[in-house]
C-alpha positions in Angstrom: -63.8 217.8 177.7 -60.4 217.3 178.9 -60.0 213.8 177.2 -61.5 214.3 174.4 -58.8 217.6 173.9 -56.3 214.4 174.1 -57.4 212.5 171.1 -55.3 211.8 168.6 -55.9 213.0 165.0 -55.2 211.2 161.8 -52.0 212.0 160.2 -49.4 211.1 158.2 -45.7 210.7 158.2 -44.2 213.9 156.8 -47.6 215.6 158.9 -46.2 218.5 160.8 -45.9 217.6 164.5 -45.5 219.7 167.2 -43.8 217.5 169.8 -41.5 215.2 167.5 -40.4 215.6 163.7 -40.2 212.1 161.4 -36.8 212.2 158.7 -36.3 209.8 156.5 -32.4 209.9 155.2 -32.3 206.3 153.8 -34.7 204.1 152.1 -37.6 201.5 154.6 -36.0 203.8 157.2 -38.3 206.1 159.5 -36.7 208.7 162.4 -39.0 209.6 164.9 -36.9 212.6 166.6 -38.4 213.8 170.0 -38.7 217.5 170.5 -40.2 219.1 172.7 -41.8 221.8 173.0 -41.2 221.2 176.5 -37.7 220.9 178.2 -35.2 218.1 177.4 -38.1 216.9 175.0 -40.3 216.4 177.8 -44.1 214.7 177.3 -47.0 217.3 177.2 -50.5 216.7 175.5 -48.9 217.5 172.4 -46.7 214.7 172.3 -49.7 212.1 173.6 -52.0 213.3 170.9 -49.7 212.9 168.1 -47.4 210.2 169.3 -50.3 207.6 168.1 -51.2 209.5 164.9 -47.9 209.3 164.0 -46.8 205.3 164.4 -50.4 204.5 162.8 -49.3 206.2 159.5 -46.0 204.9 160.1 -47.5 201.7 160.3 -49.8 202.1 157.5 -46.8 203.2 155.1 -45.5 200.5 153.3 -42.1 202.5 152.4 -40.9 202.3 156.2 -39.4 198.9 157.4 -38.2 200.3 160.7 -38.4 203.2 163.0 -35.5 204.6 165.0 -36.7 206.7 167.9 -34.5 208.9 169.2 -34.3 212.7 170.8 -32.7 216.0 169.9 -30.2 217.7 172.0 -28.6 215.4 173.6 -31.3 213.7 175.6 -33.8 211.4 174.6 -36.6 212.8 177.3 -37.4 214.2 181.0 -40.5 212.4 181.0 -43.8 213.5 181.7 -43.8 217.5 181.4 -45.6 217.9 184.2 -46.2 222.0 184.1 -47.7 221.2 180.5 -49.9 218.5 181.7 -51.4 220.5 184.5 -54.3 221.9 183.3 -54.9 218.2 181.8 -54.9 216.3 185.1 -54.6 219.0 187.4 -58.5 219.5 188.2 -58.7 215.3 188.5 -56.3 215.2 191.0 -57.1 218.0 193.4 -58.9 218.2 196.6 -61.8 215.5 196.6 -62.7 214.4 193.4 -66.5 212.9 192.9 -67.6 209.8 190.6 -67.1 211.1 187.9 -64.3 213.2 188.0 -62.4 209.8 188.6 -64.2 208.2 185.6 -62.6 211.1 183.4 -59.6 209.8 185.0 -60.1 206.8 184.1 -60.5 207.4 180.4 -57.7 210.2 180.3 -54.9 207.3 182.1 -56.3 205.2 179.3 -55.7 207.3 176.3 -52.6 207.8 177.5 -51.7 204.7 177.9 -52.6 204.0 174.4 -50.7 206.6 173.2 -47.9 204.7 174.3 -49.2 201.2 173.4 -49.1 202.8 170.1 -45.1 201.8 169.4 -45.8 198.3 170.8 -49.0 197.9 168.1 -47.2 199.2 165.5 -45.9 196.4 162.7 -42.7 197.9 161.9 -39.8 197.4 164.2 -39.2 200.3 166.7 -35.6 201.0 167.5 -35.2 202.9 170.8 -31.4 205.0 170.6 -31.3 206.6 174.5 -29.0 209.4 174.4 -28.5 211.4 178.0 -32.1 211.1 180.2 -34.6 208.9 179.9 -36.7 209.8 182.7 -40.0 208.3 183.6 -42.5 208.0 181.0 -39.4 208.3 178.5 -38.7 204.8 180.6 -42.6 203.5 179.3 -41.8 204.5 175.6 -38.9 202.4 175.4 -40.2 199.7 177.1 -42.8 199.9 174.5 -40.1 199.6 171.9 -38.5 196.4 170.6 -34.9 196.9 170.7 -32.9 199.6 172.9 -29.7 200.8 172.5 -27.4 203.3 174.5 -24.8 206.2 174.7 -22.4 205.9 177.7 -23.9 208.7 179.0 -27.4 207.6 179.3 -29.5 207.9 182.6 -32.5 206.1 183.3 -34.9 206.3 185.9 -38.6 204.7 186.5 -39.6 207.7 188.5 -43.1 208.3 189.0 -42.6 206.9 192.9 -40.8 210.1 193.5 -43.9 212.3 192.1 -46.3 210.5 194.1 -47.7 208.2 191.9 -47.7 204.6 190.3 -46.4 204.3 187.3 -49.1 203.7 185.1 -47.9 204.0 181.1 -46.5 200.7 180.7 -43.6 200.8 182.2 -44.6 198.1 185.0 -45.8 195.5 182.8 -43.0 195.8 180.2 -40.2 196.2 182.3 -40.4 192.7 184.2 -40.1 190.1 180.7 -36.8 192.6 179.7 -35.0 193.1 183.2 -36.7 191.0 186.3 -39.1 191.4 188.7 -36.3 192.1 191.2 -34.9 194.8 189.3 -38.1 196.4 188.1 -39.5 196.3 191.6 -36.1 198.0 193.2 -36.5 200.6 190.3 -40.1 201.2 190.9 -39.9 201.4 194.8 -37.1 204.1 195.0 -37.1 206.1 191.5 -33.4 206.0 191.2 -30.6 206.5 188.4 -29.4 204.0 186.8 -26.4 204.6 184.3 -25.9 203.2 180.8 -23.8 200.1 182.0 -26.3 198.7 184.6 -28.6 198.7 182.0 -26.9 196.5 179.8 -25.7 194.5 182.1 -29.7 193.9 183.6 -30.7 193.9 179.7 -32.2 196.8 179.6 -30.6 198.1 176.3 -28.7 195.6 174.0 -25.7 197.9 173.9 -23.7 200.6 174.9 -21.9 203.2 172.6 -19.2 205.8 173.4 -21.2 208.7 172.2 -24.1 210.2 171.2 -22.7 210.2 167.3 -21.6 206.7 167.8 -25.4 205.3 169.1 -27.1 207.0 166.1 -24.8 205.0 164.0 -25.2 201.8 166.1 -29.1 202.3 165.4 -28.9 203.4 162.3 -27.0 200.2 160.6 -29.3 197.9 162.8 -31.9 199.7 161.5 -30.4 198.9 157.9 -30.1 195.1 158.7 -33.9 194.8 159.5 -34.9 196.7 156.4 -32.9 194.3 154.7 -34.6 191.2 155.7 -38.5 190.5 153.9 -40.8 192.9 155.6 -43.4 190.0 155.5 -41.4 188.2 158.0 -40.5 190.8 160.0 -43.9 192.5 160.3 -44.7 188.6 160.9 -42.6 188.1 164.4 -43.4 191.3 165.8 -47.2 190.4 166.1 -46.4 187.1 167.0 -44.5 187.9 169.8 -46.6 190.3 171.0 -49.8 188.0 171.4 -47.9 186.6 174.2 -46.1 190.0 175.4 -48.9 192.9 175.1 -51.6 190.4 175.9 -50.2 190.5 179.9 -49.1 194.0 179.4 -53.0 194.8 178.6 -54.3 193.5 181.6 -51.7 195.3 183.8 -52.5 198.5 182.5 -56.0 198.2 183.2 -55.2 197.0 186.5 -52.8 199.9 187.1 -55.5 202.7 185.5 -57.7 201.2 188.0 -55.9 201.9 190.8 -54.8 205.6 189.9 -58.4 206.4 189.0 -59.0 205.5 192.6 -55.7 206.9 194.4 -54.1 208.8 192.3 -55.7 212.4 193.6 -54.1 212.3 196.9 -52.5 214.7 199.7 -49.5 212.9 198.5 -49.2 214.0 194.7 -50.3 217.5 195.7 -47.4 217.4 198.2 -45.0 216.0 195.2 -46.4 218.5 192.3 -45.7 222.2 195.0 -42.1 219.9 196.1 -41.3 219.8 192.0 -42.9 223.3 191.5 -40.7 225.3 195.0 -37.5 222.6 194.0 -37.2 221.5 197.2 -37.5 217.5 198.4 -41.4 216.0 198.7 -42.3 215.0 202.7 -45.0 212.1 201.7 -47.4 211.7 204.6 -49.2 208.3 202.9 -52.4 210.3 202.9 
């Protein structure tokens, strides 16, 4: 069935991926590089099937202390790769869909939510280095991340309200604890831009570099610290912290797969998807 063509496989770092690539240049030190195959390394099923294969054997290897997460060419990610994902969700959202095509809803919006819950379960530190856009559910992975930084060029948006649908991949329940309800909400109700000194200055990312060159190095030597200190510890706080953080995120994201299993397939999203498909603006009649 369609989810089941979603589950992940087991794997192991140096595994061959199709939609990332993991280097490691320096000792306790793990690169997860974002690639594709879609556009601006854009999210397909390739990327949410492997995504949790990959941080479990990351997690399992007691070689890596930290994970930088970063893209290639110049851009961390579009988001969701919506012409890839199609045929995935595609037949669940269309016309009327019965009982249990919203039940396989249901269980695909929760595997993929676990796919990026992934990065948030995972022991080791996960350092997220934003290059260029960061676009929807590029905005869940690094709010699934423990520490993000920035290139001056960096462009965020939480944009699934402009596609017709609730954000649903964690970026609702993360967002709040990092940046405010206030901000979160404004960013959720209009899908906007926001540039690479907004988001430190709402805490968003930690800091800000000058380049692209200068962010890899910024992430790179932070990186180095953490591997530094005793992995015990380290692989100590992150649980710890999140018991209080991903326990609240959890229920959210049941609440929120709940809702899009119900109102997801809509005249709306349909509207949206032909909008994205003809590049012309969506008119949303709230039906």
């Amino acid at each position: 069935g369609t989810v089941g063509a979603m589950s992940p496989a087991t794997a192991s770092p140096s595994a061959p991926y199709v939609s990332m690539r993991i280097e490691t240049q320096e000792p306790g030190i793990a690169e997860v590089i974002l690639q594709g195959p879609g556009k601006g390394n854009s999210l397909g099923p390739d990327f949410f099937r492997e995504l949790p294969a990959a941080f479990r054997a990351l997690d399992a290897d007691p070689a890596v202390r930290v994970v930088v997460l970063r893209g290639q060419g110049g851009h961390f990610t579009y988001g969701l790769d919506l012409f890839a994902m199609a045929g995935t969700l595609g037949s669940l959202v269309a016309g009327a869909p019965g009982a249990s095509d919203r039940l396989r809803l249901l269980a695909l919006i929760h595997e993929l939510q676990d796919a990026i819950t992934s990065v948030a379960r995972c022991r080791k530190p996960v350092v997220a280095a934003v290059a260029g856009y960061c676009i929807g559910g590029g905005l869940d992975l690094i709010a699934a991340c423990d520490v993000r930084l920035a290139s001056r060029d960096a462009k965020l948006s939480l944009r699934e309200v402009k596609v017709g649908m609730v954000a649903d991949l964690g970026s609702l329940q993360r967002l709040p604890p990092l940046i405010g309800e206030g901000n979160t909400r404004e960013l959720a109700f209009t899908g906007g831009d926001i540039d690479a000194a907004r988001a430190l200055r709402i805490g968003l990312v930690n800091e800000v570099f000058e380049s692209e060159a200068e962010l890899l190095d910024g992430a790179r030597a932070l990186a180095r610290t953490i591997a530094a200190q005793s992995p015990l510890v380290v692989q100590g706080i992150k649980p710890v912290m999140n018991d209080r953080s991903e326990r609240a995120a959890a229920d959210g994201l049941r609440t929120d797969a709940l809702w899009n299993s119900a109102f997801l397939p809509s005249e709306d999203v349909q509207e949206a998807l032909a909008a994205f498909a003809e590049r012309r603006p969506p008119a949303f009649r709230g039906r």
